[in-house]
N, C-alpha and C positions, 0 to 999 in steps of 0.2 A: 346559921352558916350555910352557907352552896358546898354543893357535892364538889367543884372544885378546889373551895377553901380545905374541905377532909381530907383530898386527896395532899396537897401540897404539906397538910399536918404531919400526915403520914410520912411521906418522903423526907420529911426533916429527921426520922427517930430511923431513916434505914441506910444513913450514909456509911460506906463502903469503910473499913479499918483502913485497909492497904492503902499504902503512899500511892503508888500508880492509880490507881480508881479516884482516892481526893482530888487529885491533878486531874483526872478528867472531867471529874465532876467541876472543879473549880474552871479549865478552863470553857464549860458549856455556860459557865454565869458571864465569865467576862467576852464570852465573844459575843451573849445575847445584850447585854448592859454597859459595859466597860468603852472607854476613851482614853487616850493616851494622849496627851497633850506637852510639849515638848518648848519649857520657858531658854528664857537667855541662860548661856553659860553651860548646853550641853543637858540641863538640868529635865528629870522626866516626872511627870505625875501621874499617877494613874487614878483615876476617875471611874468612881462606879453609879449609875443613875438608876435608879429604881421606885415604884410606888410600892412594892408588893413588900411587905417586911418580913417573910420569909426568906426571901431572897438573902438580904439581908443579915439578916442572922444564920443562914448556913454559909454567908459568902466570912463573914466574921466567924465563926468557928473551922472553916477550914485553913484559912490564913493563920491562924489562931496559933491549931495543929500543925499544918506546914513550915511553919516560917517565923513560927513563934513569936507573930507581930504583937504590942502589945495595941491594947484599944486605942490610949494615948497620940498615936502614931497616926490616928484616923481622924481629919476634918469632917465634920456630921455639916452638911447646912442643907436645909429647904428653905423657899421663897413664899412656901405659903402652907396650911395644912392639907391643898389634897393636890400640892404640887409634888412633882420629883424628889428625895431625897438623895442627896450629892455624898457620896464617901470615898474624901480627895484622901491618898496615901501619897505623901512626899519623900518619906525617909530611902535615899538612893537606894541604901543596899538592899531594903527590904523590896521597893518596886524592881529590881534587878533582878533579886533572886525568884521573883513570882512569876516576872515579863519571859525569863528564861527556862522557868521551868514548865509555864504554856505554849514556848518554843518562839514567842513573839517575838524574843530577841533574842540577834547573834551572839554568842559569847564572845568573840574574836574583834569583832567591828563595834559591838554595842547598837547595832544599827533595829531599829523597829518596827515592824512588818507585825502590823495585827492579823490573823487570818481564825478563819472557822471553827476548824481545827484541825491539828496537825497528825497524822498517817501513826505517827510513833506515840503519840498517848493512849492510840487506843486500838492496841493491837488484842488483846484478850477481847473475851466476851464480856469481862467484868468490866471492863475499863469500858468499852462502848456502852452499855449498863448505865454506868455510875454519869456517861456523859447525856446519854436521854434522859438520867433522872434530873441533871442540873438542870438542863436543857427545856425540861418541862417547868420546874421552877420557876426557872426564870423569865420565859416568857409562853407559857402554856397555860391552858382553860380545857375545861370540858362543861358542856352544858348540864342541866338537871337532867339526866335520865328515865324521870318519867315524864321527861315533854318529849325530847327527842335526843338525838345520841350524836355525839360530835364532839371531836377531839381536837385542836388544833396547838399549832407555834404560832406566836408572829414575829415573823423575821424581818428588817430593815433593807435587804440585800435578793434579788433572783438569785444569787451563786450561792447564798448561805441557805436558801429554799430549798437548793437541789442537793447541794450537799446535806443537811437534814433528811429528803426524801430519801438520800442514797444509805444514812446513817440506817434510817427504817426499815426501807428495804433488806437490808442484811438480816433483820428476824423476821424475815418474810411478811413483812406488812406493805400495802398496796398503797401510801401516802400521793395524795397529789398536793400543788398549790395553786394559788392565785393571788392576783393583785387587787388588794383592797384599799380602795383610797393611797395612802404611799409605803404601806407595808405590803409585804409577801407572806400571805398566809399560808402553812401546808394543814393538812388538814385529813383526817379518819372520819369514815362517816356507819361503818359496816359496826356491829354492837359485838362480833367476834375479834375485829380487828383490834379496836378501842379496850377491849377487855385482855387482848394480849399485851398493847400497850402497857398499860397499869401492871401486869405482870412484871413487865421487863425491868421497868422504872422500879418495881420493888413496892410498888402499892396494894400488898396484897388483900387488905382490909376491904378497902374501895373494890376492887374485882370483886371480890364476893357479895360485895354492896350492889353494886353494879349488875351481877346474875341475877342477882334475890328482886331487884326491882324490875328487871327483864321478866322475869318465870309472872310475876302477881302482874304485870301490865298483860300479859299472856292470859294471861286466865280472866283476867277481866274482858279482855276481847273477844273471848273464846266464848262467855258467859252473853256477852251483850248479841253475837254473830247467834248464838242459839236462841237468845230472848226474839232476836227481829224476825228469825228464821220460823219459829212458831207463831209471832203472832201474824208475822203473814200468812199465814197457812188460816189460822184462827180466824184473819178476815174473809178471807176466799171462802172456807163454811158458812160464814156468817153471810155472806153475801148469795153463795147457791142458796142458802136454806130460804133467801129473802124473796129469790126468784122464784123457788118452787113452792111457795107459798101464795105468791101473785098467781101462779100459774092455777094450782086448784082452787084458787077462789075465783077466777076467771071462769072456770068451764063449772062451777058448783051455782055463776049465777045466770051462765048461757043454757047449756044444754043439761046439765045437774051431773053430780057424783057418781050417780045410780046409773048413768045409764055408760059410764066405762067399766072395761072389763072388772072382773071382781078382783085379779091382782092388783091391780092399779085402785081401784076403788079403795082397797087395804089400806096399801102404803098413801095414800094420798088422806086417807082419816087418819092415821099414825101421825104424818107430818103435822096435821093442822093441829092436832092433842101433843104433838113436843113438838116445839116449833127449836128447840136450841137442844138437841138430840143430834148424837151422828149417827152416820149412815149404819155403824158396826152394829150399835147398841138397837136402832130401828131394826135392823136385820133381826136380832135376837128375840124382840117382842113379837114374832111373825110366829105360826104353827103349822108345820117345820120350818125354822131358823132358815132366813136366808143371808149370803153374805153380802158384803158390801159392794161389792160389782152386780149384783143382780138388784140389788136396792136402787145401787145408780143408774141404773138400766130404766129401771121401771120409772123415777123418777124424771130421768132427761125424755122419756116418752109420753110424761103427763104436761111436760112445758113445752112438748114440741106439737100438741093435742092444741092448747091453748096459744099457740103462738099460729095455726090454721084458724083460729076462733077468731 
């Protein structure tokens, strides 16, 4: 399964007791999925489209809860197996009582006005809560985490994008959107931000899934950033040791070994008896020890001999 399929498991087993939080979570499914379709006679259907079966089944267990629909009540049909699945509810009272209690419709007029969502579900922090967690449900993803870190909605509408960004904004998250092909995508990309996310929504499983594979890509970066780091160093030895090798065998077949100073004479039969020796440990086989700046001294002075030759 994808880290987003766990998250969505999760969020199924964290739905909200309280009546107001259901309602908001229910109306973040139907504003992401939901159509209202309005036959002869006054008559209303409410229409829910979805591929995701979670959705699904918490859109069915909250109606459930709420409104005490029974399953019967619900038209199931798809046109194909990896098309839409359709769940038409016709029973007036019960699409009345749901349309009104998402605020979609007037009580007074009966009149239908689908919108976002409405100001008064979600005045608590719980109730905003329980609507980013429908909200992610029903039409949210997050990538695999160890590829790369990305949160997103896709919404249908620019005004349902902003008003989403503005939902997010309220716990201080930085959401932007764009337009992808004919949806409006909003979208997290920061691995603080995405991880507050999943907080809010009540994923707290996935958040700590989410740290734990943050910290091990960390250290595997951290691991590899020190591996490249030494063996470039490792090549740059390997590469001086190559020149100053060239270099005394240069002046040992011009002018001979014997006839440069006798510190350099030293170090210069040192190098040629360890040729994959560092400067530290050269220093040390010297009588008295010298260190490694005076080693290199001596050495850049034997190929600078050989580079007049």
């Amino acid at each position: 399964m994808s880290f987003s399929t766990d998250v969505k498991e999760e969020l199924l087993k964290r739905t909200d007791n309280a009546r107001k939080s259901q309602i908001a979570e229910l109306a973040a499914i139907l504003a992401a999925c939901a159509t209202i379709r309005r036959e002869k006679g006054g008559i209303y259907k409410l229409i829910l489209a979805t591929e995701n079966p979670y959705v699904v089944q918490d859109y069915e267990t909250l109606i459930i809860q709420l409104f005490d629909v029974d399953e019967e009540q619900l038209d199931y049909k798809a046109d194909g197996p990896k098309e839409p699945l359709y769940l038409t509810m016709s029973d007036q009272d019960k699409v009345k009582k749901i349309l009104m209690a998402v605020k979609w419709m007037d009580p007074k007029t009966f009149h239908v006005t689908p919108v976002f969502v409405h100001d008064i579900l979600i005045q608590s922090d719980a109730e905003k809560k329980a609507f980013l967690r429908g909200l992610f449900l029903a039409c949210g993803s997050i990538t695999d985490p160890n590829k790369s870190y990305h949160f997103e909605l896709v919404l249908t509408s620019e005004e349902d994008a902003k008003e989403a960004v503005e939902q997010l904004a309220f716990f201080h998250l930085d959401a932007h959107y764009v337009l992808r092909k004919k949806s409006y995508v909003v979208y997290l990309k920061e691995l603080s931000q995405i991880a507050d996310a999943l907080n809010i929504c009540g994923a707290y499983v996935s958040q700590m899934e989410l740290m734990n594979i943050s910290i091990l890509k960390e250290m595997r970066n951290n691991v590899n950033r020190r591996v490249n780091c030494e063996t470039a160093n490792l090549n740059k030895t390997v590469e001086a040791a190559v020149r100053q090798i060239q270099a005394i065998e240069k002046i040992e077949s011009t002018i001979g070994i014997e006839n440069l100073k006798s510190n350099l004479q030293e170090i210069a039969r040192l190098r040629i008896q360890y040729p994959d020796m560092s400067l530290t440990d050269l220093g040390g086989l010297l009588d008295p020890p010298v260190g490694k700046s005076g080693i290199n001294h001596r050495l850049r002075k034997i190929c600078e001999i050989a580079e007049e030759l």
